[in-house]
N, C-alpha and C positions, 0 to 999 in steps of 0.2 A: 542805496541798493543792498549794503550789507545787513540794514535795519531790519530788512525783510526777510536775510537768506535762515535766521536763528529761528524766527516762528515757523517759517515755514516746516524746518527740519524736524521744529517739535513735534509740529501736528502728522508726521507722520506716526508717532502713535498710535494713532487711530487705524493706522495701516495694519501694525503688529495685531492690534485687537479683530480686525475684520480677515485678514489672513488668518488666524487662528479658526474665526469662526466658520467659512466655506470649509473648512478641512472636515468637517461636521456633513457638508451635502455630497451625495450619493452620486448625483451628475459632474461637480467636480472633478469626484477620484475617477469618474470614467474617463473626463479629461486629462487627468497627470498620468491615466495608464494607457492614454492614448489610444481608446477603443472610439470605434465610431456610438453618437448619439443617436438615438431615433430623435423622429420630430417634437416629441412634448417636454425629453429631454434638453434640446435646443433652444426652444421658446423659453422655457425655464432658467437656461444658462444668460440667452440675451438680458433678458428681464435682470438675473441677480444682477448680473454686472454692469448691467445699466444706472439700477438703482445705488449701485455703491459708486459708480461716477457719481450723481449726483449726490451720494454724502461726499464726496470728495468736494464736488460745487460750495456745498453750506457750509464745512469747515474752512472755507477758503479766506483770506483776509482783504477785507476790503482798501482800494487805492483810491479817492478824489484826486483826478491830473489838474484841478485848479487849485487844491488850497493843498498839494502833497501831501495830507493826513492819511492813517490807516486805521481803519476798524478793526476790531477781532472776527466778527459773523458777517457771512452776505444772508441779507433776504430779499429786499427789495434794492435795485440799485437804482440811481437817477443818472441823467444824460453822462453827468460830467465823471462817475463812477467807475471805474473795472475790477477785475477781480483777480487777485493772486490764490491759485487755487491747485490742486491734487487732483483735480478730474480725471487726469490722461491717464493714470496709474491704471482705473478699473478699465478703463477701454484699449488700453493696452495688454493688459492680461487676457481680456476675453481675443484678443487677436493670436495673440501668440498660444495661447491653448484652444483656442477653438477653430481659429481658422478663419477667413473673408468674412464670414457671413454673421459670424456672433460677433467678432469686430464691430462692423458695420453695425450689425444691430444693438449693439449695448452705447457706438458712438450716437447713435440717433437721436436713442432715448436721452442721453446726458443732455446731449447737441439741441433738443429741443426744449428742454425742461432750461438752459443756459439762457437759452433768448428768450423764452418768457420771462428772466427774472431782468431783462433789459440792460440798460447800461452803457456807456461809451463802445465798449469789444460785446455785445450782446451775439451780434450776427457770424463776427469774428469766427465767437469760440466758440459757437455751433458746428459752424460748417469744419473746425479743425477739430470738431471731436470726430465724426465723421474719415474727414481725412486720417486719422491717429488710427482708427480701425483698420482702415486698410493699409498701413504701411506694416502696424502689425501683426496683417494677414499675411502681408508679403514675407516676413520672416517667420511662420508657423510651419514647422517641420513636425509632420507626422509621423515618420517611423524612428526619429532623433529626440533624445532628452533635452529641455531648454536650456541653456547655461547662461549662468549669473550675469556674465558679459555682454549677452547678447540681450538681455531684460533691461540693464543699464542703457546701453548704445538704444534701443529702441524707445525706451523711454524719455531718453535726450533727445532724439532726434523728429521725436513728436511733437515734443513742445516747444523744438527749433523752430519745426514747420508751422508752428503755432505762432509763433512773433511774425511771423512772412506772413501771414495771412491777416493780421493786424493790420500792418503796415501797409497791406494791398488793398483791403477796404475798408480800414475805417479811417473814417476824419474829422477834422482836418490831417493831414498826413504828418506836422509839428506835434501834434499834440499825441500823436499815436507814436510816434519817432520816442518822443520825452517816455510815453509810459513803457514803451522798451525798451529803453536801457536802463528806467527804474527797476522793472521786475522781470526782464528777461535772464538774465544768468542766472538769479534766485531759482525761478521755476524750473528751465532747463536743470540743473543742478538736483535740486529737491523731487524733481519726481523725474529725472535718469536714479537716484537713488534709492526713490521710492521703489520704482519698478520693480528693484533688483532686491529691494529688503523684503517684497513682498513676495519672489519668487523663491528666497531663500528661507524664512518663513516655514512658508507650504512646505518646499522640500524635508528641513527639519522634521516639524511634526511628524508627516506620513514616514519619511524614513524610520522614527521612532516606533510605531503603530506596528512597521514590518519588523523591525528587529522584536519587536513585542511578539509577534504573528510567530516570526523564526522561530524565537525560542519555544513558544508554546508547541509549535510542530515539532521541533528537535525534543521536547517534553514527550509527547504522543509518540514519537517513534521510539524513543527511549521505552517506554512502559508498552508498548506495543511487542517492543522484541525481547520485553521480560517476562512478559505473559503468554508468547509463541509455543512454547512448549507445552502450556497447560492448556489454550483452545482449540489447539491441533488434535486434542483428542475430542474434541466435542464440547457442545454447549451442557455440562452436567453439575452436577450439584458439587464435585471436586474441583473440576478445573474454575468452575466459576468463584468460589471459595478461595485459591489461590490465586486468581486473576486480583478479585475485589482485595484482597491482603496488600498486593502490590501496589497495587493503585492508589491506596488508601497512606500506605506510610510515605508517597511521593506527594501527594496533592495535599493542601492543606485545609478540608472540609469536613465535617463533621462527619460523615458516614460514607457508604460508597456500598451499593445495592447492584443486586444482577437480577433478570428476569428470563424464564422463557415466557412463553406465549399464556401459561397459566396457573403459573408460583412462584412463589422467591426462590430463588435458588442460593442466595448469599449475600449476608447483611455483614459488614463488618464498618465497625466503629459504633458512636453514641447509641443509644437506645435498641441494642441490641437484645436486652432482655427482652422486647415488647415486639419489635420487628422480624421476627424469626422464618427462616428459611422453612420450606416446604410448607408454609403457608399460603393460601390462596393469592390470588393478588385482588385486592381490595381498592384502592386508588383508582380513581375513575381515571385521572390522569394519564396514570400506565398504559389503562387498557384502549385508551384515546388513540396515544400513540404507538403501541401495535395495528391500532386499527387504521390508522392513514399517515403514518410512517413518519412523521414530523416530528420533528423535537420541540419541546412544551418546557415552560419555565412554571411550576406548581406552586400556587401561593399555600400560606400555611390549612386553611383553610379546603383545598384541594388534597392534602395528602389523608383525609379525612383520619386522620389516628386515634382510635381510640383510648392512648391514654394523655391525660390532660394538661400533664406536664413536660410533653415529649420537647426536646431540645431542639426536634430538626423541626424549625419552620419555614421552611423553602426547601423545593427541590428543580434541580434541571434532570429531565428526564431525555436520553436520547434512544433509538431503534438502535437495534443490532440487525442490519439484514444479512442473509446471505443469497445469493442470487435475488437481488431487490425484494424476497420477501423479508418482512419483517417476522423473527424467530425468536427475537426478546427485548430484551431494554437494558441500559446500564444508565443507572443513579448517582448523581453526585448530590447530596443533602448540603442545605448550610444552617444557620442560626435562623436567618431574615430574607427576604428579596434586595435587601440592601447587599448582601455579600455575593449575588448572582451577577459579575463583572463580563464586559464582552473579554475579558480577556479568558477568563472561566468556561465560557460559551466555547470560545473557539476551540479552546484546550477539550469540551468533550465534545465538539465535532467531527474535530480531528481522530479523535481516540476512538471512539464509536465505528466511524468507516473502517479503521485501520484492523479492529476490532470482527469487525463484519470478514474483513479480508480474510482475516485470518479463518474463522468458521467454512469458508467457501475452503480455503484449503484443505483443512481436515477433509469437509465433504468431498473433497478431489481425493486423496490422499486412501479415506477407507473404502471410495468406487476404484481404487489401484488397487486397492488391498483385495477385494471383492474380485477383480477381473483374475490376478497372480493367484491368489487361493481355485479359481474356476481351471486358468492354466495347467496347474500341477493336477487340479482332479484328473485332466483330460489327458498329461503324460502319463498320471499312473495307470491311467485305462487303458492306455497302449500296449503296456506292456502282456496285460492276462490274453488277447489274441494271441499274440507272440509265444509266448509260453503253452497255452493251450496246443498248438498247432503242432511243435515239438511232443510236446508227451504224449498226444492221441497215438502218435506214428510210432510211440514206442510200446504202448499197448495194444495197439494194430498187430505188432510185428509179435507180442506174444499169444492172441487169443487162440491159434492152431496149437502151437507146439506147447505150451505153457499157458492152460488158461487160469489154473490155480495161482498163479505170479499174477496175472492178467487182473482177475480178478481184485487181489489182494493192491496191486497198483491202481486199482479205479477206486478204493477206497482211501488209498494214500491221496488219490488225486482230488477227490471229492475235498477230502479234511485240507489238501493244503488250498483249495479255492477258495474255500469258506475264510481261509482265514488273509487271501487273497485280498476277496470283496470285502473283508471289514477293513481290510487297508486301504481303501480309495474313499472311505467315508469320514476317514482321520487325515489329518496334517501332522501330527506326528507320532512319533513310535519309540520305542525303547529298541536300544542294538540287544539283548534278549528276545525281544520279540523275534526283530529281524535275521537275527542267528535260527532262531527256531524256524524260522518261513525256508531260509538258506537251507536247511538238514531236510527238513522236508522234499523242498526239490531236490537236493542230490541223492533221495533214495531213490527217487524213482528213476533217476540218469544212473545211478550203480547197477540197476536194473539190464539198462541196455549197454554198457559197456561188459557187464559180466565180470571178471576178475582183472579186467586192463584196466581199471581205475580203480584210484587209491588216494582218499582223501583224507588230510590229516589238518585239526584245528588246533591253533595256537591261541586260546583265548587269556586275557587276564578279566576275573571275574569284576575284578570292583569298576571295571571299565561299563560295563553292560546297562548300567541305569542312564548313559548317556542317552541324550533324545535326538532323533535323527526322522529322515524324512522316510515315510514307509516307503518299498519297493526299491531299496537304493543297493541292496547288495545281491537279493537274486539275478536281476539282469547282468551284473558285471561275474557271475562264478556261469551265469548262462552262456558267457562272450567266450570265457575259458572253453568250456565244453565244444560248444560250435565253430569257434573259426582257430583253438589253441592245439586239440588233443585228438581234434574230431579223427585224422586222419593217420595215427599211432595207431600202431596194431598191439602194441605192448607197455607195460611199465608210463602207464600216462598218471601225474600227478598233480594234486590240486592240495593248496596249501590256505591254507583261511584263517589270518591272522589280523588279533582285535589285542592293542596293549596301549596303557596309560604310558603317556606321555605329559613332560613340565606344562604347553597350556592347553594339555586337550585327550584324544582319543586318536591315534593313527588308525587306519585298518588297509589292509594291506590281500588283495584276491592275487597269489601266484600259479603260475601251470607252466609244463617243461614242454610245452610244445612248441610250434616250428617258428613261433615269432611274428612278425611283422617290420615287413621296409620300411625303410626311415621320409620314402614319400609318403605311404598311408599315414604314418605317424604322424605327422605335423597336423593332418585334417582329422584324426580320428578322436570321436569326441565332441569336437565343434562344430560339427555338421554334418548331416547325411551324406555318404558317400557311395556311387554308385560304384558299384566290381558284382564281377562273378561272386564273389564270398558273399556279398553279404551289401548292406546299406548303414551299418552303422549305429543303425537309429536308436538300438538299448543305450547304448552307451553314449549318443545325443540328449537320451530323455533322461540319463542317469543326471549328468552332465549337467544340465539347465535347473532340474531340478537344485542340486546342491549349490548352485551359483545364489536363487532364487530364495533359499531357505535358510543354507547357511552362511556363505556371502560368497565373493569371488577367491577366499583365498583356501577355501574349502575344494574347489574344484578339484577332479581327477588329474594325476599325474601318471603315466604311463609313460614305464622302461622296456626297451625289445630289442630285440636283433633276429635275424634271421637265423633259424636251430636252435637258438641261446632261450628260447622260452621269453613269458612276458610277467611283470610283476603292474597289477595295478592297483594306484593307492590314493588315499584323501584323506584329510586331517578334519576331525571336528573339534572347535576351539572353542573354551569354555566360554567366553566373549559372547563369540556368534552367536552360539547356542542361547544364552539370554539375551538378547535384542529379539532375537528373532521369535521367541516363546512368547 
C-alpha cells in the first residue's frame, strides 16, 4: 500500500503543470470570479475538465489483483487489471467551481472514456466519476470563495465513495476487498491532496496577476493625479507636453506620444528629432483608432516612419475619449512587439480612461466657467436699470427750474453710460477705472443734493492698478445715497476710501447717515430683502459678484447702528486676484 502512496504523490506534478495552465482560459477566471457562464462557456468548461480527468486516467498506475505488480501507464487494461489514478481531482474541481452540471458533465466524460479502457473496476470508476461530480456540486458555493479545506475534504471524500462503489459491484467481492485496501488510502490521500494543491495553485497565480493588475492601477492613478492639473485645462499642445513628460519618466518605454483627432500634439522621448509635434498624424494606426475607438497594438511596420533607423518598433496606441467620443490618442512606443506585455496593455488602459476622465472634467469645469462668466454678465446688467432710474428723476427734477444743469447732467449721464456698457462686456477692471465710473455718478447725485453733500476721497495711488470686478463700487456709494443720507437735510457725508494693505487692497464706502438695525444686518448682502426701503439687491449683486470673482474671503463686510452711520468694506487679496485672472 505504501508502494503506491510515493508514485502517486509524484504524479501529481502533473497537477501543478495543468493548474498553471487553465489559469490561461478565460472561462476559468469567470469561474474563480464566480460570474455566471453562458452556454458555450459551459460546454467548454465541461469538456476541459473532462478531458483533464481523463489525463488524470492515463497517468494513473497500473494494479494486476492477481500477480500484485504495478505499471507506470494505463492504456489498455485486462480483466484482472485496475487502476490507481488522479481522475477525481479534474471532476472534482469542475463541481466545486462550476456547480451540478459541469460536475456531472466533466464526471461523464472521464466516467465513460474509464470503461472503455475496461479492467477489473472498469464500470466501477465510471459510475464514481459521475458520482464525485455531484457530491462536488453539492459543496459548490457561489457567492463564497473555495477554501483549501473544503477542496481536500471533497476530494477525500470522492474517492472514499469511490472504494464503496468498487466494493458494491465489482467481482468477485474477495478480490475487490484485496484491491482496496491495496490502493485505497493511497488514492483517498493523493487526490484529497491533489484537489487542494490544485486549488491552491490556481489561487496563487491569479492572486499574483491581481497584485500585478493593483499595482498597475495604483500606477494609472498615480500618473493620472500628476497630470490632473495639466488636462484640466484642455487637450492642447502644453498640457499634453507636460502630461507625455510625466508619463514618460514613470513608464519605462521608449517614447510616449499624445494626439488630438489630427496632429501630434507631443512626442517626448526616442526619436524625437523625426516625430515632432504639430505634425499631421500620419500612422494609419492612430487614425484606426480614433476612428472606432479601440486600442491597436502597431507592429513596426504600421507606424509607417519615415526614417529607417527609428528605434521605436512597436506601438500601443489607446483613445482618449471624452463623453465616449474619441478626441485623441496616447502612445506608449517600445523597441519590438516583444516588449508589448499585458501587463503594459493594462497599465495604458487604465491610464487612457483615467485620462479621458479627466478631459470630460475640464469640459465640465470651462461649461462652469462659461455659465459664472454669463452669471456676473447678467448681475452687472442689473445694475445700469437701477441706476438709470435714479438719475433720470434727478434730471426730471431739473429740466423747469435748471435746464442749463439739466442739460449739462444728460451729458454727464450719457459719458458715464458709455462707460457703463463697456463694463458689462469686461470681467475685469482696474480700481482707477472704477474710481472714475464712482466720481462720475457722484456728480450727478451732488447735483440733487445741492450743498447737503460732501464727498471726500482717501485714495492711495499705487493701490489703483489692482483688478477688480467692474460695477463693484457704484452700487455700494449708490446704497449710501439712497437708503444712508437720502433723508438728512444737512451736512450728509460720504467718504471713499481705497489704501494698500500687507496682502491686498482694503476699500472701504462710509456715509454718517441714520444706519441700519442689527435684524436688516444679518441678511443684508446675502439676499434680497423685502422693506419699504428698499430690496437689497445692489448690494446682493455686489456681494455675489466678489464671492464669484474674488473668492469668499473678499466678500462685503458691513458695520452700522442706528444714527451712528454705516462703513461698508472688502478686501481684494493679491492671491485671489491671481487665481482668479
Amino acid at each position: 500500500m505504501f508502494e503506491l502512496l510515493l508514485p502517486m504523490l509524484e504524479r501529481l506534478g502533473i497537477i501543478v503543470t495543468v493548474a498553471f495552465i487553465v489559469t490561461r482560459f478565460r472561462f476559468f477566471r469567470e469561474l474563480i470570479d464566480q460570474k455566471t457562464l453562458d452556454r458555450p462557456q459551459q460546454y467548454m468548461a465541461v469538456v476541459f475538465f473532462g478531458l483533464f480527468g481523463i489525463i488524470g486516467t492515463y497517468t494513473g498506475i497500473t494494479y494486476d489483483i492477481s500477480s500484485f505488480e504495478y505499471s507506470s501507464w494505463a492504456i489498455n487494461l485486462g480483466e484482472s487489471e485496475a487502476l490507481a489514478n488522479s481522475r477525481v481531482i479534474g471532476v472534482v474541481a469542475a463541481g466545486l467551481f462550476g456547480g451540478y452540471r459541469i460536475g456531472v458533465g466533466a464526471g461523464l466524460i472521464a466516467g465513460l472514456h474509464r470503461i472503455s479502457l475496461g479492467g477489473f473496476t472498469g464500470i466501477a470508476c465510471g459510475i464514481s466519476a459521475v458520482i464525485a461530480g455531484l457530491i462536488a456540486g453539492f459543496f459548490h458555493k457561489k457567492d463564497q470563495p473555495l477554501k483549501l479545506k473544503t477542496a481536500l475534504m471533497v476530494g477525500a471524500l470522492a474517492e472514499t465513495v469511490q472504494m464503496a462503489v468498487i466494493l458494491i459491484i465489482s467481482n468477485p467481492f474477495a478480490r475487490a476487498w484485496d484491491l482496496v485496501q491495496e490502493i485505497g488510502l493511497p488514492m483517498i490521500v493523493a487526490n484529497g491532496v491533489g484537489s487542494a494543491l490544485f486549488l491552491l495553485i490556481i489561487r496563487n497565480v491569479l492572486n499574483e496577476e491581481e497584485k500585478a493588475g493593483a499595482i498597475q492601477a495604483q500606477k494609472a492613478l498615480k500618473l493620472a493625479e500628476s497630470t490632473v492639473s495639466y488636462l484640466r485645462k484642455g487637450l492642447t499642445v502644453e498640457s499634453a507636453q507636460k502630461a507625455c513628460q510625466i508619463i514618460y519618466d514613470e513608464v519605462g518605454v521608449r517614447a510616449i506620444s499624445m494626439t488630438d483627432q489630427e496632429k501630434i500634439l507631443a512626442h517626448v522621448g526616442e526619436a524625437d528629432d523625426h516625430h515632432n509635434s504639430g505634425e499631421g498624424i500620419q500612422t494609419r494606426a492612430t487614425k484606426d483608432v480614433i476612428h472606432t475607438g479601440d486600442l491597436i497594438v502597431a507592429r513596426h511596420e504600421d507606424i509607417n516612419c519615415s526614417e529607417p533607423n527609428c528605434p521605436l518598433g512597436a506601438a500601443v496606441i489607446a483613445p482618449l475619449k471624452r463623453r465616449q467620443e474619441v478626441v485623441g490618442t496616447l502612445k506608449f512606443y517600445v523597441r519590438s512587439e516583444k516588449d508589448v506585455s499585458n501587463v503594459l496593455l493594462e497599465l495604458i488602459q487604465g491610464l487612457s480612461a483615467l485620462l479621458g476622465q479627466q478631459l470630460e472634467i475640464a469640459e465640465a469645469e470651462k461649461a462652469r466657467e462659461l455659465a459664472r462668466e454669463a452669471e456676473v454678465k447678467a448681475l452687472q446688467a442689473q445694475v445700469n436699470p437701477h441706476f438709470l432710474f435714479n438719475s433720470l428723476n434727478v434730471i426730471v427734477s431739473l429740466t423747469r427750474t435748471e435746464p442749463d444743469r439739466a442739460r449739462s447732467l444728460l451729458i454727464a449721464l450719457s459719458k458715464f453710460f458709455r462707460q457703463n456698457l463697456g463694463a458689462t462686456t469686461k470681467t475685469w477692471t482696474s480700481l482707477k477705472e472704477e474710481l472714475q465710473h464712482v466720481k462720475s455718478y457722484l456728480t450727478i447725485e451732488e447735483t440733487r443734493f445741492v450743498d447737503r453733500l460732501h464727498v471726500q476721497y482717501d485714495v492711495d495711488q499705487r493701490a489703483l492698478d489692482m483688478k477688480i470686478a467692474p460695477l463693484t463700487l457704484q452700487p455700494l456709494v449708490e446704497n449710501c445715497i439712497k437708503h444712508g443720507i437720502k433723508d438728512q437735510q444737512e451736512d450728509c457725508e460720504i467718504i471713499v476710501r481705497i489704501k494698500s494693505v500687507e496682502e491686498g487692497v482694503k476699500i472701504s464706502i462710509m456715509d454718517n447717515g441714520t444706519g441700519i438695525d442689527q435684524d436688516r444686518l444679518k441678511t443684508l448682502g446675502n439676499q434680497e430683502v423685502e422693506s419699504e426701503k428698499g430690496t437689497g439687491l445692489g448690494l446682493f449683486n455686489v456681494n455675489k459678484r466678489l464671492a464669484y470673482m474674488h473668492g469668499e474671503r473678499s466678500t462685503l463686510r458691513i458695520i452700522s447702528a442706528p444714527g451712528e452711520g454705516t462703513e461698508i468694506s472688502f478686501f481684494l487679496y493679491e492671491k485671489e486676484e491671481e487665481v482668479s485672472a
